[in-house]
VMD Tcl script that builds the backbone (N, CA, C; Angstrom):
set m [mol new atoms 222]
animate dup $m
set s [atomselect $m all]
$s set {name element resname resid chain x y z} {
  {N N UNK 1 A 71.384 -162.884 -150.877}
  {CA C UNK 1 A 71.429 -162.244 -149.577}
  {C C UNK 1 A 72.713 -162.655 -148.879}
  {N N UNK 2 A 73.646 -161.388 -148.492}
  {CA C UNK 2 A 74.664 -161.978 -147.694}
  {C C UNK 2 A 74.401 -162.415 -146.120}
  {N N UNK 3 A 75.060 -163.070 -145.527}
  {CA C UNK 3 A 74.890 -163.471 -144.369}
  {C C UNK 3 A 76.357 -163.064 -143.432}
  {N N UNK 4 A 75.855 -162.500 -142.399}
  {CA C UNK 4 A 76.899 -161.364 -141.846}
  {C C UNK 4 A 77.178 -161.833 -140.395}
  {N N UNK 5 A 77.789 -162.787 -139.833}
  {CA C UNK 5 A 78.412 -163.358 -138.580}
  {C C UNK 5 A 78.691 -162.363 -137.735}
  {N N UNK 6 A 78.315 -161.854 -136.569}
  {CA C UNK 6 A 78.386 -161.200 -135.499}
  {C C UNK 6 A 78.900 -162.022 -134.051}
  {N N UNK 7 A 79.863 -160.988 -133.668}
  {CA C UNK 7 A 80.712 -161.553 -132.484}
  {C C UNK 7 A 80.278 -160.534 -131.577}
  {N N UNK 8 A 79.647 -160.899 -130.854}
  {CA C UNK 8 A 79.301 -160.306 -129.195}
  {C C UNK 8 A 80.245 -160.237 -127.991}
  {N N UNK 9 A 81.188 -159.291 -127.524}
  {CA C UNK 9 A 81.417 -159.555 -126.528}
  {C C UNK 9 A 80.697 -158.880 -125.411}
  {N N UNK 10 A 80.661 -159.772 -124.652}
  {CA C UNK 10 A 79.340 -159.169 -123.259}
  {C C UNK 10 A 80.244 -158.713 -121.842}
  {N N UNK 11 A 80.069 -157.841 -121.533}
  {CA C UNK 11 A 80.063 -157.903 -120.061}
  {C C UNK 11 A 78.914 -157.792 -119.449}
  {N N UNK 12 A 78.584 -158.390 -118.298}
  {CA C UNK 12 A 77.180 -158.183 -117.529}
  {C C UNK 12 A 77.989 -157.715 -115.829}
  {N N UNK 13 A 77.351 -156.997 -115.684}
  {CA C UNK 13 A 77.855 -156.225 -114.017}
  {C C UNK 13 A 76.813 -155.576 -113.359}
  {N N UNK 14 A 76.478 -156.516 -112.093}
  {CA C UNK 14 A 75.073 -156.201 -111.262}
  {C C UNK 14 A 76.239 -155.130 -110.179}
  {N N UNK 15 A 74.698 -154.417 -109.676}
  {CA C UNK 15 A 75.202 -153.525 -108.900}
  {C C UNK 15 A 73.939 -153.457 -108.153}
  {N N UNK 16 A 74.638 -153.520 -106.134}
  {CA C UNK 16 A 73.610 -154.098 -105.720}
  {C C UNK 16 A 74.255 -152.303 -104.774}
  {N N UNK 17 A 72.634 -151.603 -104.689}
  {CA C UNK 17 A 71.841 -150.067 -104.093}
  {C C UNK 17 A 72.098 -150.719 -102.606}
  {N N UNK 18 A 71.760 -149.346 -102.181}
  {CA C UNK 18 A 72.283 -149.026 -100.619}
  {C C UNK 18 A 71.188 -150.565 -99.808}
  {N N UNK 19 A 71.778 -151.006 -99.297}
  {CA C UNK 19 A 71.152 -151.912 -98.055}
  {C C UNK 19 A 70.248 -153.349 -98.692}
  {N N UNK 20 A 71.375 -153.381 -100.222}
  {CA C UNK 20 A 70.962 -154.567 -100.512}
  {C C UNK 20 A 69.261 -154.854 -100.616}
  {N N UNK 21 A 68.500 -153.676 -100.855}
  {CA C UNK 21 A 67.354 -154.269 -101.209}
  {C C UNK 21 A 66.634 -154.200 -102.405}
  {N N UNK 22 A 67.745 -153.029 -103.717}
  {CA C UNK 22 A 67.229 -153.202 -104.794}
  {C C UNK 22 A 68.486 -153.720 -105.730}
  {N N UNK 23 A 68.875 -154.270 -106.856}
  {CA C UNK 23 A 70.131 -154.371 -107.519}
  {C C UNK 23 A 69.491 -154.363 -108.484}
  {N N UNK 24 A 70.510 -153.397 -109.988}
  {CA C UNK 24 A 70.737 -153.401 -110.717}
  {C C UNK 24 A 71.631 -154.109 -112.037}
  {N N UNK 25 A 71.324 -154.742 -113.295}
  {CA C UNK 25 A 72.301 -155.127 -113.619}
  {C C UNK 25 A 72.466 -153.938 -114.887}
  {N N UNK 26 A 73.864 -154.291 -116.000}
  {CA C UNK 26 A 74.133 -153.215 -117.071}
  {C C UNK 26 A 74.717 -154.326 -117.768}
  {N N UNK 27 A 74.222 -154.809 -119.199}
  {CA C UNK 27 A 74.844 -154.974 -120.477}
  {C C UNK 27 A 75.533 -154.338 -121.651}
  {N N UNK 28 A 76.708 -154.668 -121.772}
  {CA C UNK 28 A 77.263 -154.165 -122.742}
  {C C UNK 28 A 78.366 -154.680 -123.220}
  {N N UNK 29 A 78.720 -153.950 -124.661}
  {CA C UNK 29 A 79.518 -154.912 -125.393}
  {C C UNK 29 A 79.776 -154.401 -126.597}
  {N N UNK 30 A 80.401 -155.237 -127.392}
  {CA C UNK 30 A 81.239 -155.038 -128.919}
  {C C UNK 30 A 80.574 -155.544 -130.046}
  {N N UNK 31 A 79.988 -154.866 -130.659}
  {CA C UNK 31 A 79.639 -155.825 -131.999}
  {C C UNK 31 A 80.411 -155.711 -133.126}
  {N N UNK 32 A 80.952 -156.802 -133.900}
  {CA C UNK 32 A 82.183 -156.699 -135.046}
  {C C UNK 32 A 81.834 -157.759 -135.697}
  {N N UNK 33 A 81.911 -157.703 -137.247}
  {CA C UNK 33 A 81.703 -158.610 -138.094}
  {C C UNK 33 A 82.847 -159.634 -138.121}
  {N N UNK 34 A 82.898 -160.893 -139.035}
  {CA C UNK 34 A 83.803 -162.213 -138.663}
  {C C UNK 34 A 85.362 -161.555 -138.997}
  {N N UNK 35 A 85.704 -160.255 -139.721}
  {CA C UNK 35 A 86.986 -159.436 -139.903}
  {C C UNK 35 A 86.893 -158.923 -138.697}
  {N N UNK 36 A 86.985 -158.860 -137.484}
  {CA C UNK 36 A 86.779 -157.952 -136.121}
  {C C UNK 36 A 86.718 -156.318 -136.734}
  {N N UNK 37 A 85.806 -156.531 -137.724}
  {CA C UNK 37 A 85.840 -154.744 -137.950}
  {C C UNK 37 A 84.243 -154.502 -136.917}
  {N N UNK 38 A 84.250 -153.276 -136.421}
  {CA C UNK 38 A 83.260 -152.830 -135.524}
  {C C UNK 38 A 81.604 -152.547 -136.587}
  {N N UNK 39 A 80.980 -152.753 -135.907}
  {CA C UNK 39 A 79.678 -153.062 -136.469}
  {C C UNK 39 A 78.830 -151.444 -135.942}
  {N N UNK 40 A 78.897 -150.303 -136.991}
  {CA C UNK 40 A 78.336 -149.295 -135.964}
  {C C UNK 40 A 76.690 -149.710 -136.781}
  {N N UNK 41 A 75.648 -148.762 -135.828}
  {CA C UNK 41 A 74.446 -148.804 -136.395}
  {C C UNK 41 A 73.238 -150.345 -135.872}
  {N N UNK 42 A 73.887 -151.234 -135.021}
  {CA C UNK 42 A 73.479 -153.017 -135.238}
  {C C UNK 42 A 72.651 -152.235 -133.952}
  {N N UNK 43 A 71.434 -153.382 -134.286}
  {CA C UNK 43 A 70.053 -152.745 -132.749}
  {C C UNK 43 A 70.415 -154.739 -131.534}
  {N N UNK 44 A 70.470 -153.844 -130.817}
  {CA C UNK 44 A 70.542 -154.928 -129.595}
  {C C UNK 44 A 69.417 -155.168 -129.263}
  {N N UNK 45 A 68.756 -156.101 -129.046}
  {CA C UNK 45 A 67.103 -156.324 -127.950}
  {C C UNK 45 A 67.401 -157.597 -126.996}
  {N N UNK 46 A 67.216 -157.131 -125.941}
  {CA C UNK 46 A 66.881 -157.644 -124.781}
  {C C UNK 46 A 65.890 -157.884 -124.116}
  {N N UNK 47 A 64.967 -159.145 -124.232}
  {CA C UNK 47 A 64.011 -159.992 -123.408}
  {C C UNK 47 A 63.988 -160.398 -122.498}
  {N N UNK 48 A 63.173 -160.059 -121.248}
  {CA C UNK 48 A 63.066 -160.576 -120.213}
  {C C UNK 48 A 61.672 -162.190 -120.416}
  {N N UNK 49 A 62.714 -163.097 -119.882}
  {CA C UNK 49 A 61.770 -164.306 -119.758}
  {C C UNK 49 A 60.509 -164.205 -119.229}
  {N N UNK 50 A 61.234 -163.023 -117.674}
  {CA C UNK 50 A 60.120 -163.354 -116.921}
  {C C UNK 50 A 58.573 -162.524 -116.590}
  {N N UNK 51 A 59.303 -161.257 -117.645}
  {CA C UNK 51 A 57.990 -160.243 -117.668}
  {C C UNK 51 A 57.613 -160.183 -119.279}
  {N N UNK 52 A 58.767 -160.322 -119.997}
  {CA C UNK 52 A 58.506 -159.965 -121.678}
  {C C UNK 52 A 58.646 -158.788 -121.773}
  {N N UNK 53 A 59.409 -157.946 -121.002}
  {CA C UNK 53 A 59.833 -156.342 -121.478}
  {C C UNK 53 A 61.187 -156.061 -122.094}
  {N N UNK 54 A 61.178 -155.729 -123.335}
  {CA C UNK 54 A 61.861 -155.367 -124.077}
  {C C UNK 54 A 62.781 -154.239 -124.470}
  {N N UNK 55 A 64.321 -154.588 -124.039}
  {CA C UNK 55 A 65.107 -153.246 -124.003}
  {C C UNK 55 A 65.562 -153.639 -125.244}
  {N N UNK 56 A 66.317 -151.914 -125.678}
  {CA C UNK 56 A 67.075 -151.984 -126.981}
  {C C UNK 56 A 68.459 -150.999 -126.773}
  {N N UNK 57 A 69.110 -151.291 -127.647}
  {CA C UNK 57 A 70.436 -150.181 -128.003}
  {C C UNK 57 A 70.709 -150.371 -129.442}
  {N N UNK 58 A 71.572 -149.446 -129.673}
  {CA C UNK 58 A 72.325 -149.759 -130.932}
  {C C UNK 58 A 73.821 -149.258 -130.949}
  {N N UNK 59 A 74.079 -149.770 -131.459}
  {CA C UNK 59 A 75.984 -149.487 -131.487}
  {C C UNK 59 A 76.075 -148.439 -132.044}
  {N N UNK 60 A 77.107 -147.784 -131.301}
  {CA C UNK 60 A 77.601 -146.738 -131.648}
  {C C UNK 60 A 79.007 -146.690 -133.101}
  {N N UNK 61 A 79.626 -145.530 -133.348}
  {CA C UNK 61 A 80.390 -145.923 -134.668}
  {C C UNK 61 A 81.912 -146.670 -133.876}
  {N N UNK 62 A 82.175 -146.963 -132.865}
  {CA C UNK 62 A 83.567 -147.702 -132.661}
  {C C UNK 62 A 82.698 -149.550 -131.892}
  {N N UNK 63 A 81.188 -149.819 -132.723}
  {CA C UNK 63 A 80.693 -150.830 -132.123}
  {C C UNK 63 A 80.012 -151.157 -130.679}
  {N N UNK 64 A 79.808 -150.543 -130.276}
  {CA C UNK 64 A 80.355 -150.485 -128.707}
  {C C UNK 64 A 78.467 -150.211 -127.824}
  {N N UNK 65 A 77.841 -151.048 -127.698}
  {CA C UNK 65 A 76.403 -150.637 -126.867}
  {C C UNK 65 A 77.048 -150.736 -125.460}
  {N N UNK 66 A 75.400 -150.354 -124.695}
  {CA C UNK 66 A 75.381 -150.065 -123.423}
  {C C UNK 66 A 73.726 -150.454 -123.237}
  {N N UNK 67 A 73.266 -151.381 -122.095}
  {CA C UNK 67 A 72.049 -151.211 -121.718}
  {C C UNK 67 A 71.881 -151.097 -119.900}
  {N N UNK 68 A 71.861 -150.289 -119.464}
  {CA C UNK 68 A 72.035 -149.961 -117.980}
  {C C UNK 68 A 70.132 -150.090 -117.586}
  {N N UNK 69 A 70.164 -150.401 -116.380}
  {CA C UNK 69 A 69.006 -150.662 -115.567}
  {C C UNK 69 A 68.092 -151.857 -115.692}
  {N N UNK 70 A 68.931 -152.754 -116.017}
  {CA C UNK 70 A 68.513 -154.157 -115.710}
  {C C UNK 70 A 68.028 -154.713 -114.585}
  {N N UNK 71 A 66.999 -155.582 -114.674}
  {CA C UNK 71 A 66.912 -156.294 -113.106}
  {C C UNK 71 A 66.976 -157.557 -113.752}
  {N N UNK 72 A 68.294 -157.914 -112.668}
  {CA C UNK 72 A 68.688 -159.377 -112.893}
  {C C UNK 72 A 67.656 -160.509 -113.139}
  {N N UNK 73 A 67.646 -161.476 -113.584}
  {CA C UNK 73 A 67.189 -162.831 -113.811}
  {C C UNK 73 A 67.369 -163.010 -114.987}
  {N N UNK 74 A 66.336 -164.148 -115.534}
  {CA C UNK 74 A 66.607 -165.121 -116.161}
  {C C UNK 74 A 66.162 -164.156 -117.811}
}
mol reanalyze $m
mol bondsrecalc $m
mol representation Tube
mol addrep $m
């Protein structure tokens, strides 16, 4: 079985709705194997600590996810 090293780069960017009483955050990023070649097809999952709800993406063919409508925490 090969074993395939993945490099994540993240941006995280909250975005806080009219009058500051709801905010949003959005993950996204690069996935590329240890050659920085782009990783299309790779599934992202995202766990929330604090409820256990589970988002997903998958990379597109230049690597590249997106997970929009986050609520911030842990």
């Amino acid at each position: 079985m090969t074993r395939v090293s993945l490099t994540i780069s993240i941006a995280l960017i909250a975005t806080a709705l009219l009058h500051g009483q709801s905010s949003l955050a959005r993950l996204g990023g690069t996935i590329s194997d240890p050659s920085t070649k782009a990783v299309p097809g790779a599934r992202i999952q995202v766990k929330s600590t604090e409820t256990g709800s589970l988002r997903t993406a998958t990379t597109d063919n230049s690597g590249l996810f997106e997970i929009p409508g986050l609520t911030p925490g842990e």
